[in-house]
N, C-alpha and C positions, 0 to 999 in steps of 0.2 A: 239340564246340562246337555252339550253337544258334541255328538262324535264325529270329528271330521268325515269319517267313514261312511256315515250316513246322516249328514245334514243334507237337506232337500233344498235342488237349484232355486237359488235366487231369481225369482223371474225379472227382478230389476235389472238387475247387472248385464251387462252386453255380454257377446256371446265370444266376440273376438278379442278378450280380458289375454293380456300376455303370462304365462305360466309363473314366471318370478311373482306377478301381482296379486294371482288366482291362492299363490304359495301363503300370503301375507293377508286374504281376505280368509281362508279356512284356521289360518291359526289364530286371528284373532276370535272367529267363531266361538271356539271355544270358550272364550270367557264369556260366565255369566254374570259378569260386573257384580259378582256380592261383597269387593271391598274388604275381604278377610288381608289381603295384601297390603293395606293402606299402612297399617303400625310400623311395619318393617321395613316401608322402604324412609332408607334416608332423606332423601330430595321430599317430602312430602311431611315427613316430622321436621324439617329446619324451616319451609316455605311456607304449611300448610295450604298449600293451593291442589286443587282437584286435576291440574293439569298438567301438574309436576309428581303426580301419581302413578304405578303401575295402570291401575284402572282408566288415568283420563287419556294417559300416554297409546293405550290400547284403542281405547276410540278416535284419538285422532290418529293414528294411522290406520285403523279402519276407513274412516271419512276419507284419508288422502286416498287411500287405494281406489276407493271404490268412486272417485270425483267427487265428491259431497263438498272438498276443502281441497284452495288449492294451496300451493307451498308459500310462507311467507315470513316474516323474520320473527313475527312474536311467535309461530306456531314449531318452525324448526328448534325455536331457542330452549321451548321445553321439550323437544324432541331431545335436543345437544346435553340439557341440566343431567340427564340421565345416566350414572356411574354407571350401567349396566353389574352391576354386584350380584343379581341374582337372588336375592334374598327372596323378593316376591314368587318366585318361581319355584321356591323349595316351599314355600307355605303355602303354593296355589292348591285347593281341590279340586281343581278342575284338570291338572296340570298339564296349562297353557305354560307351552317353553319359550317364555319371554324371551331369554338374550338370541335366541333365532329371530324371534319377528323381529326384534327391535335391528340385528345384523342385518337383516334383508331389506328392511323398511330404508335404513340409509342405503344400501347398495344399489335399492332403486333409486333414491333420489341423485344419486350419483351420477349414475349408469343415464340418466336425464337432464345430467348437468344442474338440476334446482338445488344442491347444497355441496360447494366447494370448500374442502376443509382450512382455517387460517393457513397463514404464510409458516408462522412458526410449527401448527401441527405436520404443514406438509413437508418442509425440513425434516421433520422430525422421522416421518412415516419415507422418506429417500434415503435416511442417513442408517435408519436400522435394519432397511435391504440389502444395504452393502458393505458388508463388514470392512472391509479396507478402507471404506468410504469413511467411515464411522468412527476407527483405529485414528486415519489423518485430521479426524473433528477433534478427536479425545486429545489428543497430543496439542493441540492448536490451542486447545482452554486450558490445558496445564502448563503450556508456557505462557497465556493469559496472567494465570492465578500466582505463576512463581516468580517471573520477570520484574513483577511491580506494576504493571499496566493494569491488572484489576483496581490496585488501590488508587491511582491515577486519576482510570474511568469514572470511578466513584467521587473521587474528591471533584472533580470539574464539572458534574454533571452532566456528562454527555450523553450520558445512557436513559436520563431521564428526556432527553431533548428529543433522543431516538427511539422512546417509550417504552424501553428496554429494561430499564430502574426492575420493578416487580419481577419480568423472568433470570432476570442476571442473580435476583438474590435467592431462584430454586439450582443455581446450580450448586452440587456437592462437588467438595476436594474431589479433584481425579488424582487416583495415583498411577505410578506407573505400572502399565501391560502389563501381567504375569506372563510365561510364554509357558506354552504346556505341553507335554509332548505327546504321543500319540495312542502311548502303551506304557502299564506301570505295572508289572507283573505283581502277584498278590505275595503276600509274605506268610510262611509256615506252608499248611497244608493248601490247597486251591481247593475252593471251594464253587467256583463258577467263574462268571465273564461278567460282566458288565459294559453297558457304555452310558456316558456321562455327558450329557446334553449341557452348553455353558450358552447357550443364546446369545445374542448383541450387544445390550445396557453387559448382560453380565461378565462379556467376554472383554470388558474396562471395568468393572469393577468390584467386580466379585472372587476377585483373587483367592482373599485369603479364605473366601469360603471355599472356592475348589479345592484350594490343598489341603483344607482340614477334611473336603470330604473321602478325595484320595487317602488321603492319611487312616480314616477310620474304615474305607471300604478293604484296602489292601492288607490291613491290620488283621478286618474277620476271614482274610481267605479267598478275597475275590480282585480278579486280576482286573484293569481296568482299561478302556481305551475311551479316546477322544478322538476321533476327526475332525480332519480339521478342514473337511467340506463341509460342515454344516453350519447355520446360518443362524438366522430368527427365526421364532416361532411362529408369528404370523399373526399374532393374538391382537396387536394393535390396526394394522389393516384387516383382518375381520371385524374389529370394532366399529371401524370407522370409514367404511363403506369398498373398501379394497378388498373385495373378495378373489379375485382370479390373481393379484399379490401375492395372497394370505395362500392362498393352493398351488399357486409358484412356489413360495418357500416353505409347504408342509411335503410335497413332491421332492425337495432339495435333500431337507433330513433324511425323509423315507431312503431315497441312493447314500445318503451316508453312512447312513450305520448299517443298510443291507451288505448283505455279506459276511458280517463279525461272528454270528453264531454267538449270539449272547440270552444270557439268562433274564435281562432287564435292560431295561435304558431307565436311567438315574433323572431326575431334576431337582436341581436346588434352590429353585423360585417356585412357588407356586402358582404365581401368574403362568407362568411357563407349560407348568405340568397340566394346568387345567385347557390351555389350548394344543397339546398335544394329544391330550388322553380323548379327546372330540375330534382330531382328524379324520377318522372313519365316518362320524355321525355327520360332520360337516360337509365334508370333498368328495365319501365314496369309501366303501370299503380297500379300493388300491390303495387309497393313502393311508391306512393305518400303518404305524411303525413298524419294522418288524421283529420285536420282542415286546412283552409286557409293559407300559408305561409305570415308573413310580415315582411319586414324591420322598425328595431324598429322606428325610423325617419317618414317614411311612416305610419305606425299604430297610430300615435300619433296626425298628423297634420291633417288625416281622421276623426280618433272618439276624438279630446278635444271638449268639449262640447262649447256651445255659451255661456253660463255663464260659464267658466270653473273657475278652481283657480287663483288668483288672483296672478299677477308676479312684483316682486321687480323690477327696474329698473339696466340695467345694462351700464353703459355709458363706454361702449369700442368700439375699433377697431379690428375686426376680420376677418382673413381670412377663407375661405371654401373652403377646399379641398374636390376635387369628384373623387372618387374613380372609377378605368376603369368598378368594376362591378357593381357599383351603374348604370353608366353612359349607360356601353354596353349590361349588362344583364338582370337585374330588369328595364331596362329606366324608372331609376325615379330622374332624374336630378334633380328637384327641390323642392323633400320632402322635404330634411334637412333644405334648403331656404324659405319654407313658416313655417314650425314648428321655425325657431327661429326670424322669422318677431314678433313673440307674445311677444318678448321679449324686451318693453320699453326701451329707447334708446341706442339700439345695433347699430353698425354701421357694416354692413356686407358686407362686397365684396366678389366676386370669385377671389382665386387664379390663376395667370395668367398659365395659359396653362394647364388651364383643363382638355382640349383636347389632353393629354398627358398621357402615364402610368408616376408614382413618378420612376417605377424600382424594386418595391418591388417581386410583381406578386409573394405574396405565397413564394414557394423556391426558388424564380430566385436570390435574392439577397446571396443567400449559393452556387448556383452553377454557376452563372453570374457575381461573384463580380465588375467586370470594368465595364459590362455593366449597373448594377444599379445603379454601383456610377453615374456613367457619366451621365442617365438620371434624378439623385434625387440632383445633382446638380444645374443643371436648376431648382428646385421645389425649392432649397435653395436660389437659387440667384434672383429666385422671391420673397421668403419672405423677403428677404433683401431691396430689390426696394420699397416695400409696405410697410414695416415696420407696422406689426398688433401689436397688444399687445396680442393675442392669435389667433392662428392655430385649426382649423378644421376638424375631420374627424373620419368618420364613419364607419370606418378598420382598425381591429386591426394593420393587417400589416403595414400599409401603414403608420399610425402613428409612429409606432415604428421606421420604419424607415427612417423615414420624420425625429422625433426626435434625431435621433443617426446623421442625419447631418445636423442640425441644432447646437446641441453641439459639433459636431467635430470642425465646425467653428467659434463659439462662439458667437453664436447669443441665445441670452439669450429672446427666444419667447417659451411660453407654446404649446403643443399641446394636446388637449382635443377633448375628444368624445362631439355629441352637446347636448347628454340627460345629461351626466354632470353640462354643464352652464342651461340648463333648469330647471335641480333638485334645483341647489345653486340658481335660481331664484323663487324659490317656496315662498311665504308668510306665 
């Protein structure tokens, strides 16, 4: 096994190796390709191919760094197959921090122009830099979807002509903005401050999860604020080779909530939480936030008090879905599971294959379309096995589209955030 620390120079390698590349030949060092990662990673149990593996993903970009391999479409493409979930990285013994090489490995290819991301991911990666930017897209698809022009497009075939057919039918109902205000002072005694991170995707659609979260944060005692400088998290353009982005808008947050004098900053996605809670590891210690990062799930199961508020009973069957960065980044498996234990006769199981990415992975679902169907089918044909009366989960993404195929096949199951059922159980 090798320690970056004291692995001994490569007498191959050139001498004048640029420090980003030198970053991505030491950490892949460290793997000793023993394949203990193969089982867990998704892309490699659907594909079975050794090059859609942790392990082969590591050697080839190994090889690209070091010139062995130069950049090419079959070899980017299992570069691109890769959800980045993380799984292999929690079960590594060596622990080689995959979703770092595999960040850098794009950022150089970037940074060298040999992998420009599609049209649609770059859309994608503009529109959630700029939140007004973003605000005027959302509003643009909801009079899309309510005018009658969606059903139109559809019946005529236009969308198929302009190859749009497949991502037209990932979009979810947009509803309208929530608008939030700035400060929501806590009810009874105060018990601290908060701030409450709503990110991009969330800041369109995640409404009615902020106000159940407000609603249950101000309820124990903690006052609440929103700014309304702050932006996206950055977690997509980290993914996808947009690093100096992604440290643009981790810099952005940092000056939004500096100043507040808070006891936490809150997140209600956990895609969210987990590229925040790495801004230090990532950018530099300057960018860490400045109060303690939490996932709202996890903040809630820690501080509800022993006399808390009193919870209605809710006699269902629900499933819990765990998201790969609940599971792989934050390891915190079983927040959401102990905060809705509170909840008087729930009946809660884990969704079968936890141990799974759904497929969403952020933009994998825009630029992987087969491969996320193919694994959020499995997550479908478990809900179906189970039969819950409501679905679980604590990413945005992963809801969304968990839900878009749940409805494609016509399984008539809710999917909800869990501060949602815990809000609607309040007294």
């Amino acid at each position: 096994m090798h320690d970056t620390n004291d692995t001994p120079h490569d007498s191959s390698r050139p001498d004048d190796i640029p420090p980003s590349v030198q970053g991505i030949l030491d950490a892949a060092d460290r793997c000793v390709m023993c394949g203990l990662c193969l089982p867990h990673c998704p892309t490699y149990r659907l594909l079975r191919n050794e090059a859609d593996s942790p392990r082969g993903r590591i050697a080839l970009m190994q090889a690209l760094a070091g010139g062995r391999l130069q950049p090419s479409e079959p070899l980017l493409t299992h570069l691109d197959r890769c959800l980045t979930c993380r799984a292999c990285e929690r079960m590594c013994p060596s622990g080689v921090e995959y979703g770092k090489l595999i960040d850098a490995t794009r950022a150089e290819l970037r940074h060298r122009g040999e992998a420009e991301p599609p049209g649609r991911l770059r859309l994608l990666l503009q529109n959630v830099a700029d939140i007004p930017r973003l605000q005027r897209t959302a509003a643009a698809m909801r009079t899309y979807q309510r005018s009658g022009l969606q059903w139109l497009a559809r019946k005529s075939g236009v969308l198929k002509g302009l190859d749009l057919e497949t991502l037209e039918t990932l979009l979810p109902a947009i509803p309208e903005v929530t608008r939030l205000h700035n400060h929501y002072p806590a009810r009874g005694e105060r018990r601290g401050a908060v701030g409450l991170f709503i990110g991009c995707i969330g800041s369109i659609m995640e409404g009615e999860i902020h106000a159940a979260t407000i609603a249950l944060l101000t309820r124990l005692g903690y006052e609440v604020h929103v700014p309304s400088s702050q932006g996206c998290c950055g977690s997509l353009h980290q993914h996808n080779g947009e690093t100096e982005t992604a440290r643009h808008l981790a810099e952005r947050n940092r000056h939004a909530f500096a100043g507040l004098q808070l006891d936490a900053i809150i997140s209600t996605a956990s895609g969210c939480a987990a590229q925040l809670f790495e801004y230090g590891t990532l950018y530099g210690g300057e960018s860490e936030l400045p109060a303690p990062l939490y996932e709202v799930c996890d903040f809630l199961q820690l501080h509800w008090p022993q006399e808390g508020p009193g919870l209605k009973p809710q006699p269902l069957r629900a499933a819990l879905h765990l998201p790969c960065s609940q599971r792989n980044v934050l390891r915190l498996p079983d927040a959401a599971e102990r905060l809705l234990s509170r909840i008087p006769g729930l009946k809660l199981e884990p969704l079968e294959g936890n141990d799974e990415c759904c497929g969403a992975a952020g933009s994998y679902m825009l630029t992987q379309p087969e491969n996320a169907d193919a694994l959020r089918r499995r997550k479908v044909a478990a809900v179906e096995r189970q039969r819950p009366q409501l679905l679980l989960s604590n990413n945005i993404g992963c809801a969304l589209h968990l839900a878009g195929g749940l409805k494609a096949q016509g399984i008539d199951v809710e999917v909800m955030h869990p501060v949602v059922l815990l809000a609607k159980s309040l007294e």
